[in-house]
C-alpha positions in Angstrom: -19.9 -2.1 25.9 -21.7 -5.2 24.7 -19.7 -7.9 22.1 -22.0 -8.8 19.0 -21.0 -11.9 17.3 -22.5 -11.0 14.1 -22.6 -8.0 11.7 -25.8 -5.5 12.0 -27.5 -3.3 10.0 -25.9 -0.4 11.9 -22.4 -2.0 11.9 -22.9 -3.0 7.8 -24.1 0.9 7.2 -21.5 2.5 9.0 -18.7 0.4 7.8 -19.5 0.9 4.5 -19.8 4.6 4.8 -16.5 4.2 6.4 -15.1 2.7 3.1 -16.6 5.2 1.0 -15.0 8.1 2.7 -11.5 6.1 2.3 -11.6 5.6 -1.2 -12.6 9.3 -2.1 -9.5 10.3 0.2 -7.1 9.5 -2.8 -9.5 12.2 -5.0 -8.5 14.6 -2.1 -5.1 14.4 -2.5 -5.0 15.3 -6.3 -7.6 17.6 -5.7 -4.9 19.7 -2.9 -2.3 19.2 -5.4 -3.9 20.3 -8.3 -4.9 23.7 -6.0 -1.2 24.2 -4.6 -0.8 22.5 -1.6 2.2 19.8 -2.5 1.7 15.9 -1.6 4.6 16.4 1.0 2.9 20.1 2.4 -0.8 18.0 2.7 1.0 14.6 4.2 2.6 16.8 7.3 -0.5 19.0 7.5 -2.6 15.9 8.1 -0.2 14.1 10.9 -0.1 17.2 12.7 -4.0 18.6 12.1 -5.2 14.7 12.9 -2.9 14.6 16.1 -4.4 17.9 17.3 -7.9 16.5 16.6 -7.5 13.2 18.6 -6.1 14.9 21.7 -8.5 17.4 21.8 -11.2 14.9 21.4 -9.7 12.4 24.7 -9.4 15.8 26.3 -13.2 16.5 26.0 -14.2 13.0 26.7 -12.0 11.6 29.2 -10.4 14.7 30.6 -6.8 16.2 31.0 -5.5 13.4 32.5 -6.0 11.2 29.6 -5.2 13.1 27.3 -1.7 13.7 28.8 -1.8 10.3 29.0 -1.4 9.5 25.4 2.1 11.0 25.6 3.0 8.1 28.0 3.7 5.1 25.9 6.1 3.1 28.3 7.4 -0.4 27.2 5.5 0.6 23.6 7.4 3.1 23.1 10.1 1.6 20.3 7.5 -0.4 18.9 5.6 2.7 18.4 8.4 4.7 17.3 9.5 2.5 14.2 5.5 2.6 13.6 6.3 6.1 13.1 8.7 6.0 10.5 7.1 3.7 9.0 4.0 5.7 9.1 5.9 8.7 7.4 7.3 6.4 4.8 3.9 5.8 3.4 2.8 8.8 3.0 6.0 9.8 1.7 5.0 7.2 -1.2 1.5 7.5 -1.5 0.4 11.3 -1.7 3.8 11.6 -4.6 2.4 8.6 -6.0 -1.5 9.2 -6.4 -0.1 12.6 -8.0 1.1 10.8 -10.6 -1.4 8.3 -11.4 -4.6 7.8 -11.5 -6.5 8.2 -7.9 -8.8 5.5 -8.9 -5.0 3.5 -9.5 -3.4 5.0 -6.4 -6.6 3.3 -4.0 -6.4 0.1 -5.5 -2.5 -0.5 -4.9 -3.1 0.9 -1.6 -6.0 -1.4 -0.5 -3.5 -4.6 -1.4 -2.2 -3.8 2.7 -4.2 -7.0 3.2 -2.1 -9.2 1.3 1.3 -7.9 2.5 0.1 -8.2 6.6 -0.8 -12.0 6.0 2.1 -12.3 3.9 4.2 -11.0 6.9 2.1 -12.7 9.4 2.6 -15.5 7.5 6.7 -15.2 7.8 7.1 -13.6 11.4 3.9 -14.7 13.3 3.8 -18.7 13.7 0.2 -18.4 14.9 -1.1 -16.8 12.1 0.6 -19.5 9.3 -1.1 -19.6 6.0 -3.2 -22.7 5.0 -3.1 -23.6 1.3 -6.8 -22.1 0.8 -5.3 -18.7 2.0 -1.7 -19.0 -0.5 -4.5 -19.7 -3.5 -5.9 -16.7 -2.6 -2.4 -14.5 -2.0 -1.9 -16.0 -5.5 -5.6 -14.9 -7.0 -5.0 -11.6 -5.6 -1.1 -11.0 -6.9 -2.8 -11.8 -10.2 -5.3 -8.8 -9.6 -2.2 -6.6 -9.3 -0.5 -7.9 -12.1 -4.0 -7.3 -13.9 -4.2 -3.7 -12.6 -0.5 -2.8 -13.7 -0.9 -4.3 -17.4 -4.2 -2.1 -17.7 -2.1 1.1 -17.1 0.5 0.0 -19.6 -2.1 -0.5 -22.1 -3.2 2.8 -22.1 -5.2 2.9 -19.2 -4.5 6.8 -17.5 -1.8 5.2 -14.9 1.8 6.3 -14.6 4.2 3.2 -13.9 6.3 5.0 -11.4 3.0 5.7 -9.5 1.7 2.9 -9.6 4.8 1.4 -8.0 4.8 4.1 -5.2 1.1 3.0 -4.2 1.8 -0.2 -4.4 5.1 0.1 -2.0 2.6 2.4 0.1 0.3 -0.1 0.9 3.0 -3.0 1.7 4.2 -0.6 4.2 0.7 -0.3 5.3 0.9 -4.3 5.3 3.9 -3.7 7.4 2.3 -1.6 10.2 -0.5 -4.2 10.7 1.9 -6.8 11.1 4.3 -4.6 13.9 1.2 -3.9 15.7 0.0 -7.6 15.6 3.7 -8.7 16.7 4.5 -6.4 19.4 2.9 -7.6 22.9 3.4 -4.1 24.0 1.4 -2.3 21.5 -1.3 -5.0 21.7 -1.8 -4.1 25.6 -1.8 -0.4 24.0 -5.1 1.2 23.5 -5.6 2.2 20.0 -6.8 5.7 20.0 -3.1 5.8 22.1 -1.4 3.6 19.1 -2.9 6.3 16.7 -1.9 9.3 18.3 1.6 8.5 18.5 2.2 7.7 14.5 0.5 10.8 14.3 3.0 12.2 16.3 5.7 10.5 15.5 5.1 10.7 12.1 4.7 14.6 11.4 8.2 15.8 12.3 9.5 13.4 9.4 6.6 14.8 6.9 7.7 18.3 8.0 11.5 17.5 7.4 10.4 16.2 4.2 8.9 19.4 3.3 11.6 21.6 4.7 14.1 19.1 2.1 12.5 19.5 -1.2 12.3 23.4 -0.6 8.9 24.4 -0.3 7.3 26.6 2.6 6.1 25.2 6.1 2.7 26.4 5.9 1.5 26.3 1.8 -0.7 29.1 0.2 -3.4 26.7 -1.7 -7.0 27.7 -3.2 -10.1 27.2 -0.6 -10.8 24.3 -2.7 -7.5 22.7 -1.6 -7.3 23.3 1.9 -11.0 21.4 1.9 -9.5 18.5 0.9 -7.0 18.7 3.2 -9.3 19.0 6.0 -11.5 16.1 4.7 -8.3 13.9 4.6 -7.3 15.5 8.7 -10.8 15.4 10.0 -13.0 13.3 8.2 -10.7 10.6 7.6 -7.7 10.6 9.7 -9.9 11.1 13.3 -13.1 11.2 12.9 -13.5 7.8 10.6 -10.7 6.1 12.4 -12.4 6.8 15.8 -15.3 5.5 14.5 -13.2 2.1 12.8 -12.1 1.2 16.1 -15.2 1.9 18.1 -16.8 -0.9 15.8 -13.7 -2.8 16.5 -14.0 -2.8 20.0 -18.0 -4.3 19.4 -18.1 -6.3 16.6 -16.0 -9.3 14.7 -12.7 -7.7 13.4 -12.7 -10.2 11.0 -16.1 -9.7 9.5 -15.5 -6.0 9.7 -12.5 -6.4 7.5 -14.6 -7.9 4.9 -16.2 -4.9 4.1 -12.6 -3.3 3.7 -12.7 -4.5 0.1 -15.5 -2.1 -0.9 -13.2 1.3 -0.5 -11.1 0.5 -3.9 -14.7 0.6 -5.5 -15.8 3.4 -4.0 -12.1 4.9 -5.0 -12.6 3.4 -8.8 -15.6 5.2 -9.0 -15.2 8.6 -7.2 -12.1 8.9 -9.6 -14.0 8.4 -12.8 -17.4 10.7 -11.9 -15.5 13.5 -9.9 -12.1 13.5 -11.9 -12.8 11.9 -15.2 -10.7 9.4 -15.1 -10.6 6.5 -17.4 -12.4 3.1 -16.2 -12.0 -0.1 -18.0 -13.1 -3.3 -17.7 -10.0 -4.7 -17.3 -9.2 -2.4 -14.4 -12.2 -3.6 -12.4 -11.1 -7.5 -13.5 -7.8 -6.6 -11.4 -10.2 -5.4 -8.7 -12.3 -8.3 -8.2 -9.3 -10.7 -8.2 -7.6 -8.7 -5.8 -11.0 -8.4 -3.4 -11.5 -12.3 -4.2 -8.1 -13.2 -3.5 -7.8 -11.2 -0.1 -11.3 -12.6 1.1 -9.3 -15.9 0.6 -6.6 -14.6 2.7 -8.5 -13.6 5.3 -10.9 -16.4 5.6 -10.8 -18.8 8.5 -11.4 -22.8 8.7 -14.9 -23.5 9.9 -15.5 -24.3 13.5 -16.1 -27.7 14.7 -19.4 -28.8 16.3 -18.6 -31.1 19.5 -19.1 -35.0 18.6 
């Protein structure tokens, strides 16, 4: 496969489909809930519907040895396991959490991942230290959040306690990026493998969690709910994340990530025209500090030309 260096119009119009179909993923969940599958029922459905999905897929496209393959993890193996949990503890926050806020709230504490990985990167990682450019905008984007949470005590449709549990969703996301980025073992891992095995890992934790709060294995939901569920398994948990790493694999991960900013928007939005939920402006000022801020983060010095 051939390396770009730049950012094409395919590359631009795919990612930013991409984007779209993660924001809306956070309508999805309220839209289960709100049809009788729980946030605990839809998390476990989705590790162990997604897992299915991505060995069937290596199976039709590489064959059965590869895809008895992604069961082989070797050195990656602990690495991958605490992924796992970790994995499990997210969702564990997130899908409770977007049920009671906002889904347009629950995206945009989600998407602040960004500024916990280079926060941890910054702390664990000596390579990837911080420059003061990047702390300004850590600082620009901690303001967003601070914006975001005031607008939901002022009335703006939030729940604090949600709010929180997004917000501790996406630093474990945060967390995840930086494992992955610190591990040597899951670097020389390919992704698609990296994947399968939170997947894995993951579901028999979601199904415990289910099993503990009492409520049945397999839910009875309306045909309405078990759509959303198979949006979040399929759509969004294979299919889009097959297609995130393919681009990964061709383009500039670091231009790619820009566009990573957009899926709040698209969250913002899909929760106030599908669900009718309150927008304000103040709301969107938290948004564009955050998306500001993290494009700080993530930006890199300028190369120097040869004298």
């Amino acid at each position: 496969m051939q390396r770009r260096d730049h950012i094409d119009a395919i590359a631009a119009t795919t990612v930013i489909a991409l984007t779209a179909l993660w924001g809306i993923q956070q309508v999805a969940v309220k839209v289960g809930v709100a049809g009788g599958i729980s946030p605990f029922q839809q998390a476990a459905l989705r590790s162990v519907g997604a897992a299915i999905c991505i060995w069937l897929w290596v199976l039709l496209r590489n064959g059965r040895v590869a895809a008895l393959g992604l069961f082989r993890l070797g050195p990656a193996w602990r690495p991958a396991a605490l992924l796992s949990v970790c994995f499990a503890l997210e969702f564990l926050l997130l899908f409770p959490g977007v049920r009671l806020t906002t889904a347009s709230r629950g995206v945009l504490f989600l998407y602040t991942a960004p500024f916990f990985t280079a926060l941890g990167a910054h702390l664990l990682i000596p390579a990837e230290r911080l420059r003061a450019r990047q702390f300004v905008g850590l600082l620009l984007a901690f303001a967003g959040v601070a914006l975001a949470f005031g607008e939901g005590l002022v009335g703006g449709g939030g729940d604090l306690k949600g709010d929180v549990m997004c917000l501790a969703a996406g630093a474990i996301w945060g967390t995840l990026t930086v494992i992955v980025k610190a591990s040597r073992a899951l670097q020389q891992t390919p992704p698609a493998q990296v994947l399968f095995a939170q997947l894995t890992g993951s579901a028999p934790i979601l199904i415990a969690a289910v099993l503990l709060f009492g409520e049945p294995i397999w839910p009875t939901g309306t045909a309405v709910a078990w759509s959303a569920v198979l949006y979040q398994t399929v759509i969004v948990a294979t299919a889009s994340y097959l297609i995130w790493y393919g681009l990964l694999a061709r383009y500039p991960a670091g231009k790619l990530a820009g566009f990573t900013f957009l899926a709040p928007l698209f969250g913002i939005l899909a929760g106030h025209f599908m669900l009718g939920e309150p927008v304000s402006a103040l709301l969107f000022a938290g948004l564009a500090a955050i998306a500001a801020g993290l494009r700080l983060v993530n930006s890199r010095p300028p190369e120097r030309t040869p004298a």
